[in-house]
C-alpha positions as CSV (number, residue, x, y, z in Angstrom):
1,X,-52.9,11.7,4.6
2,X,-53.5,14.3,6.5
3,X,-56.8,12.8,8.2
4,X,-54.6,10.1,9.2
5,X,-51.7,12.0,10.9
6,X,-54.9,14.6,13.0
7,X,-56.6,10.7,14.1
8,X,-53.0,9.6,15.6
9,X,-52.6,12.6,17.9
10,X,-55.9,12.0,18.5
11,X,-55.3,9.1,19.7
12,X,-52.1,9.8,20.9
13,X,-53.7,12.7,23.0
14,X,-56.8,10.2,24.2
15,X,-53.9,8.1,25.6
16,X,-52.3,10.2,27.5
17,X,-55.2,11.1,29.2
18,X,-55.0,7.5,30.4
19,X,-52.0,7.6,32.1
20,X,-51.9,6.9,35.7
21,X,-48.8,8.5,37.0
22,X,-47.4,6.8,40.1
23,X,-47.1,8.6,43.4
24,X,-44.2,9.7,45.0
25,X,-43.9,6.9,47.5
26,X,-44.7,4.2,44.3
27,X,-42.1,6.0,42.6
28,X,-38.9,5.9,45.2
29,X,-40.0,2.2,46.5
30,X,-39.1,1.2,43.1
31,X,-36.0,3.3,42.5
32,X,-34.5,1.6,45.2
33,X,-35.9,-1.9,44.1
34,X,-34.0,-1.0,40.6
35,X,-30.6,0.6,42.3
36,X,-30.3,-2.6,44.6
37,X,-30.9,-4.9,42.2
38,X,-28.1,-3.2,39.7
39,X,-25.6,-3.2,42.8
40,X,-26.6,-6.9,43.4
41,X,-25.6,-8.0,39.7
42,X,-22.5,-5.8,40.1
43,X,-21.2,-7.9,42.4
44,X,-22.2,-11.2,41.3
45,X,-20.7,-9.7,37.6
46,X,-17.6,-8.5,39.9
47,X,-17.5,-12.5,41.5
48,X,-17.4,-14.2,38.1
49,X,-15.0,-12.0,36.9
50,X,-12.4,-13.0,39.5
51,X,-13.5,-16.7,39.1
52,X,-12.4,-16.2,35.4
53,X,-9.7,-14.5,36.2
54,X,-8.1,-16.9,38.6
55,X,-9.0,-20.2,36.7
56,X,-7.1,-18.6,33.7
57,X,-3.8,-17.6,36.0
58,X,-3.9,-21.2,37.2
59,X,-4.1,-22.7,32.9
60,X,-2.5,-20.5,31.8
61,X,0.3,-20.1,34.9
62,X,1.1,-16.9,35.3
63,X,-0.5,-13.3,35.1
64,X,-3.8,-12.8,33.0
């Protein structure tokens, strides 16, 4: 058992040896590809929500 767990952090250690890391400028271009896109659904979220909303005020007739 315990030749098993010393091969997995072996292993565990041979891979992260592998790990490219991105660079700084790799790193903020996709922050901001990932913050833009959240905002982006946000709004189209924000838009169906007010569809909704004002299909149900005109069913239901009335505040909802």
């Amino acid at each position: 058992m315990f030749q098993k767990i010393r091969q997995f952090l072996g292993d565990v250690a041979l891979e992260g040896r592998r790990i490219s890391w991105p660079n700084r400028r790799d790193l903020v271009d996709s922050s901001l590809v990932v913050i833009v896109f959240i905002v982006l659904l946000a709004i189209v979220i924000m838009a169906c929500d007010e569809v909704i909303r004002t299909l149900l005020r005109l069913v239901l007739g009335g505040e909802a």
